[in-house]
N, C-alpha and C positions, 0 to 999 in steps of 0.2 A: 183487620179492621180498616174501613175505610172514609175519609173525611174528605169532604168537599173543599177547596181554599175560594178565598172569594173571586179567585181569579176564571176560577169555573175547572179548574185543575184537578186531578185525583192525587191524593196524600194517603198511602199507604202505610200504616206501624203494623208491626212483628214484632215478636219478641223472636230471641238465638237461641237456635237448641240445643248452642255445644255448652249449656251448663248441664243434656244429658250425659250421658256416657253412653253411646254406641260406635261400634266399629264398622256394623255392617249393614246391610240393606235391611232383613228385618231385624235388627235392633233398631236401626231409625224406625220402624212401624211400629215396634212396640213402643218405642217414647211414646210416638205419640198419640196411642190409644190413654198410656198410663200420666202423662203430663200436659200433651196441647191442649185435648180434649177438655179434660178437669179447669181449665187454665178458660179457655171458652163458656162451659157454663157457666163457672163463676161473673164472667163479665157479663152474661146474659144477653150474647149477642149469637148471631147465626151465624156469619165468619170471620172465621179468626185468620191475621197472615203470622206465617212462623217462617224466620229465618235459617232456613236449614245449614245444618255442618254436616257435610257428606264429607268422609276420612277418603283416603287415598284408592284403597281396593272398590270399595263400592261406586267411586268414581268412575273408574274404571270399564267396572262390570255395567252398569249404568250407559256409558257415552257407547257402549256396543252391543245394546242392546234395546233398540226402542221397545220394544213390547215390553220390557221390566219400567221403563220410565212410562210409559201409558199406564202399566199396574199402580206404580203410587199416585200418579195425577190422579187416577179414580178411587185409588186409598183417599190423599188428600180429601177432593171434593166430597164421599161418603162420610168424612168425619166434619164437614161445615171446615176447613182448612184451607188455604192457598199459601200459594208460595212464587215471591217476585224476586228474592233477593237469598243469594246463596252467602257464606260466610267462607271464605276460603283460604283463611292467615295460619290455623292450623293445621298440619297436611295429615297427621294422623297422632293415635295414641297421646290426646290430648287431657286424658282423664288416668294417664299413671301417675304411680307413688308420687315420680319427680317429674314436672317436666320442664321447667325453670329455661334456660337459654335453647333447649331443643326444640320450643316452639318456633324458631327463626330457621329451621331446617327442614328440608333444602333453601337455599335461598336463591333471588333472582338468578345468582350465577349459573343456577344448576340447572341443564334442561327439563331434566321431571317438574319443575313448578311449573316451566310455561306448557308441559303437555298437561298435568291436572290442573290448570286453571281453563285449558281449553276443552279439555273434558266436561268440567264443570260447568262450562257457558254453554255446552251443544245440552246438556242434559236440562239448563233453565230455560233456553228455547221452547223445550218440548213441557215443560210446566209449566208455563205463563199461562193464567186464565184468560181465553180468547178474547176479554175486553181490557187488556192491559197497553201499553204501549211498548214496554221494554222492561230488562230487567234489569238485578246488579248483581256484581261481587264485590266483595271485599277482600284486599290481601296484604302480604304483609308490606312494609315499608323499605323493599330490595333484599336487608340482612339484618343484621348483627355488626356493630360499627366495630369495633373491634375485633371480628374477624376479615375486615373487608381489605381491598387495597386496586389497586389503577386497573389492575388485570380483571379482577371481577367485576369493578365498572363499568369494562369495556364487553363483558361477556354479559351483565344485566340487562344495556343497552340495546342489546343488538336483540337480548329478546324481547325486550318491550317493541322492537321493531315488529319481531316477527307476530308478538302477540297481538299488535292492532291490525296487522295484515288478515290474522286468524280470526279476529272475532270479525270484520268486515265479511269474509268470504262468509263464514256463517249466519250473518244477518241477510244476506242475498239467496244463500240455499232455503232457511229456512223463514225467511222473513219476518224475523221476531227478534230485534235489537240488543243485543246484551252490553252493558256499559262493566268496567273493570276500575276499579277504588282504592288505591294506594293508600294504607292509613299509616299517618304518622304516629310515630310511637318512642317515646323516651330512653336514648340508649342507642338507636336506630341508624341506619346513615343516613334516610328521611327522618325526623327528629321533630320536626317544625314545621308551620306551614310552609314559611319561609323555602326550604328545603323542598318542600311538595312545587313551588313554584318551579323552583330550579331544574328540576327532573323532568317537572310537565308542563311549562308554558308551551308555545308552538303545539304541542300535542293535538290533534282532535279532539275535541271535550265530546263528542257525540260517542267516542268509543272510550277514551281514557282521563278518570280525574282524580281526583279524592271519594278517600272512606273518611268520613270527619268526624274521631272519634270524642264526645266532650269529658271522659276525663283524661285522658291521655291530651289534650289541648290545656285543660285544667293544672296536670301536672309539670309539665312545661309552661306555668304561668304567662297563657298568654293570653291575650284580651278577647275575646271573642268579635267586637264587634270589628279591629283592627283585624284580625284574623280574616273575617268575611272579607271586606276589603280591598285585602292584600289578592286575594286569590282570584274576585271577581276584576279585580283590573289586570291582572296575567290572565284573564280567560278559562282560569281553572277550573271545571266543573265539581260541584259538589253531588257525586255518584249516590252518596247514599250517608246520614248522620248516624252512628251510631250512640243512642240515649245512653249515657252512662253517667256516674257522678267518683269520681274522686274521696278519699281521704284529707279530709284537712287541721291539720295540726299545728293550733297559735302560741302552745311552748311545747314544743318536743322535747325541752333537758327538765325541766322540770317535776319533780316528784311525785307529783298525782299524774301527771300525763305517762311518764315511762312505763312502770308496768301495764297498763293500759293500753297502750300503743304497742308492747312486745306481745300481748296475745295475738294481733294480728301478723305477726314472722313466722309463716307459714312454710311447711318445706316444697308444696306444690306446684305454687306459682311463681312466677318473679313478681316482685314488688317495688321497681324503679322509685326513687328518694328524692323529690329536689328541694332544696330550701332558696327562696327569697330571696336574691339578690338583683346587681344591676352589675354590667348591660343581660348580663344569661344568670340563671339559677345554677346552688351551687349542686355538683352529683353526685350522686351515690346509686350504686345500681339493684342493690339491693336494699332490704329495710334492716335485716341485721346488720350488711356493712355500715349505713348509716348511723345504729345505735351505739354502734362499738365504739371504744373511747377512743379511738383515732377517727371514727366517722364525721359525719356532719356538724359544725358548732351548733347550734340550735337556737342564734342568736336570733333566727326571723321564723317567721310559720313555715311548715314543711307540707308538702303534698304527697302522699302515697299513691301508689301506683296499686291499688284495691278500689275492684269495684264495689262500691256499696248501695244497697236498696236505694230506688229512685227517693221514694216515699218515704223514709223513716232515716231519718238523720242518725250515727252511730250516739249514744249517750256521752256527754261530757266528761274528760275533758276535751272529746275528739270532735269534729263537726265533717261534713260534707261539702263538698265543692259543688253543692244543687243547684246557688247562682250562675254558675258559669252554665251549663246547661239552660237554665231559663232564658241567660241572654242569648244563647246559640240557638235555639227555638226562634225567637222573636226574632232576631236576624235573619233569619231564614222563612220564617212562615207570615210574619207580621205584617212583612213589606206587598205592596202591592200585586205583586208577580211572585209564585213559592221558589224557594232557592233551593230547595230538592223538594223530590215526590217519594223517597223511601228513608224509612225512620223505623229503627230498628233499636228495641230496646236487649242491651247486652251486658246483663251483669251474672256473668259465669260461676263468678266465686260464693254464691249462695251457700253451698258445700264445703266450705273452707272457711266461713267464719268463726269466728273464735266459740268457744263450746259455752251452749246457752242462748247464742244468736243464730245460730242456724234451723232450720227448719228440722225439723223432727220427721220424716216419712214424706211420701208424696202427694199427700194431702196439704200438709203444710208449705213445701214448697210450691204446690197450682196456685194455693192462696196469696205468695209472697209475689209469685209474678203477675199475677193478676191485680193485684193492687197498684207492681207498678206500671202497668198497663192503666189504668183507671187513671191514676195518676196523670201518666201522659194524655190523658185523654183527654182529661180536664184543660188540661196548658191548652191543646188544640181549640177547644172549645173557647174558652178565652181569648184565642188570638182571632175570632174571628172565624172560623172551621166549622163545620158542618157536619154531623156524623151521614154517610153515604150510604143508603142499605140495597142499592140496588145489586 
C-alpha cells in the first residue's frame, strides 16, 4: 500500500511475512498465494507491499541467480504485490519448536551475516518496482550482549565497514539504493536508541541507519518523541519503522494479572521483561525469568517483549503499548517532511498467542493482519496521508 505524505513523498506499509513459515523459495510463493494475497483482498486494494523474510539458503540461491529473482518479481507483480523492504534479523529456521536466543545467530561478528545481508540487498535491487527510489533491510542489533566482548566489537565494526562499502558498489552496478537498519532490541549490545547513536553517528545515513522498531522502543521505556530527537540530531537515519505494539503490564504481582500474564510464557520466542524504573528499567530476559519469585519485583508496570495485534488491545488485566506507536507515527509522519518512507507492520507472534487468541487457520489469520493494516492505514490518513493508487 502506498500513501502520499503532504510533503509530496511516497510512504510505503507492508506487512512481514516471517510470521509465515518458509524456508525456501517456493515456500515464500506459496505464502503468498495462501496469505498476502487473502491479506489484499480483504483490504480491498490492488497493491499490497509485503516485507519479505527470505531465510539463508534461498538467499542464496537468489543473489546467483537473477532469472529466479525476475521469476518472483513477476510472481509478486501477478499477485497485485511488491516488495521495497526485506526483513533480514532472522537468518533462518525461524519458525522451530525453540528459537529463543538463536535468533541473534550468527551475529555481526560472523562473516556469514555480512555476506547474507549482502545477498539480500543485491536480490532487493532487482525487486524494487521501477518507480521506487530505494529500498531497506532490517537486521539485527550487532548480537546478543551477553555473548559479546572487545574482540567481536572489533570484528562487527570492521564489517559494518565492509558492509557500506558493499551496498555503495551495488547501488552503482545496479542503480537502485538499498539502505540497511540496525534495530535496537532489549538484551542487545544496541539496546537503545542511545546505543544506535553510538554505533552509527558519522555513518552515511544514505547507506546505514536504524530499523525503529515501536515495541522493542516501548519495551525499553523510552519516549518516542526524545527518541526521534536524539537520533535526528546525530544524523541518524530512520531506514525503515517497524509498526509493532508491546505488552503492557500496570501490576504484574498481582492476582488477577499473573495467571494471565503466564499464558503468554511461550517456549518459542524470547520474551525480554522490563519493569519501570529510573535512570534504566529494571531486566529480565525472559518472561518466566521475570515471573519467578526471584524475578522482577513488580512494584511498577512491566513491558513484555510480545508482539500484540496493532488493533485489539490484549483483554484486562493486560493493555498494549499502541500509544507509544501512535506517537512514533506522528513523529515521524506528522511533521512537515516524512522521517521515513517504509513502515512495515511486524507482529510475528500471531501463532503463539495464548490458546483462544490466535487465529484459527489462514482465513483467520489474512483477517487479523489485514485489520492491522487498516488500522495503520487509518493513523496515515489522519496524519494527513493520502492513499496513492498510482
Amino acid at each position: 500500500m502506498r500513501f502520499r505524505h503532504p510533503d509530496g513523498s511516497t510512504v510505503h506499509l507492508s506487512y512481514c511475512t516471517n510470521v509465515h513459515a518458509a524456508e525456501s523459495l517456493d515456500g515464500i510463493l506459496a505464502q503468498l498465494d495462501r496469505h498476502a494475497v487473502p491479506v489484499r483482498q480483504r483490504l480491498g486494494v490492488d497493491r499490497l507491499g509485503v516485507g519479505l523474510w527470505i531465510p539463508r539458503q534461498a538467499a542464496g540461491e537468489l543473489a546467483g541467480d537473477p532469472s529466479a529473482v525476475a521469476g518472483l518479481r513477476r510472481a509478486l507483480t501477478t499477485r497485485g504485490l511488491e516488495v521495497v523492504s526485506l526483513n533480514a534479523f532472522p537468518y533462518q529456521g525461524f519458525h522451530a519448536a525453540r528459537v529463543k536466543r538463536d535468533v541473534y545467530v550468527p551475529d555481526w561478528a560472523d562473516p556469514v551475516r555480512l555476506r547474507y545481508t549482502l545477498d539480500l540487498a543485491r536480490v532487493l535491487s532487482r525487486l524494487l518496482p521501477d518507480d521506487t527510489a530505494r529500498g531497506s533491510i532490517s537486521t539485527l542489533p550487532l548480537g546478543w550482549r551477553a555473548w559479546w566482548s572487545p574482540q567481536r566489537q572489533t570484528a562487527a565494526e570492521a564489517a559494518l565497514e565492509r558492509l557500506a562499502a558493499g551496498l555503495s558498489r551495488l547501488a552503482a552496478e545496479e542503480g537502485r539504493p538499498v539502505r540497511v537498519g540496525f534495530e535496537p532490541e532489549p538484551g542487545c549490545v544496541v539496546e537503545r536508541t542511545e546505543h544506535a547513536v553510538e554505533l552509527l553517528a558519522g555513518r552515511d545515513p544514505e547507506v546505514l541507519g536504524i530499523c525503529l522498531d515501536t515495541c522493542h522502543l516501548a519495551v525499553a521505556f523510552e519516549e518516542p518523541a526524545a527518541a526521534l530527537r536524539r537520533l535526528a540530531a546525530a544524523g541518524v537515519s530512520v531506514v525503515k519503522l517497524q509498526a509493532s505494539c508491546a505488552l503492557h503490564v500496570p501490576r504484574p504481582r498481582s492476582a488477577e494479572t499473573a495467571p494471565v500474564l503466564a499464558a503468554f510464557d511461550e517456549p518459542r520466542f524470547l520474551h525480554q521483561t522490563r519493569e519501570s524504573a529510573s535512570p534504566l528499567p529494571l531486566a529480565a530476559d525472559d518472561l518466566d525469568e521475570a515471573l519467578g519469585p526471584d524475578g522482577l519485583p513488580g512494584r511498577a508496570p512491566w513491558r513484555v517483549h510480545f508482539h500484540v495485534p496493532l488493533h485489539a488491545a490484549p483483554r484486562p488485566p493486560l493493555g498494549s503499548t499502541r500509544p507509544v506507536l501512535e506517537a512514533t507515527l506522528a513523529g515521524l509522519l506528522g511533521a512537515p517532511t516524512a522521517g521515513t518512507h517504509h513502515i512495515e507492520v511486524e507482529t510475528y507472534t500471531w501463532n503463539v498467542l495464548p490458546s483462544g487468541q490466535r487465529p484459527a487457520g489462514p482465513s483467520a489469520l489474512a483477517a487479523g493482519i489485514a485489520a492491522e493494516l487498516d488500522w495503520t492505514r487509518g493513523e496515515f490518513l489522519g496524519l494527513g496521508l493520502k492513499e496513492d493508487d498510482r
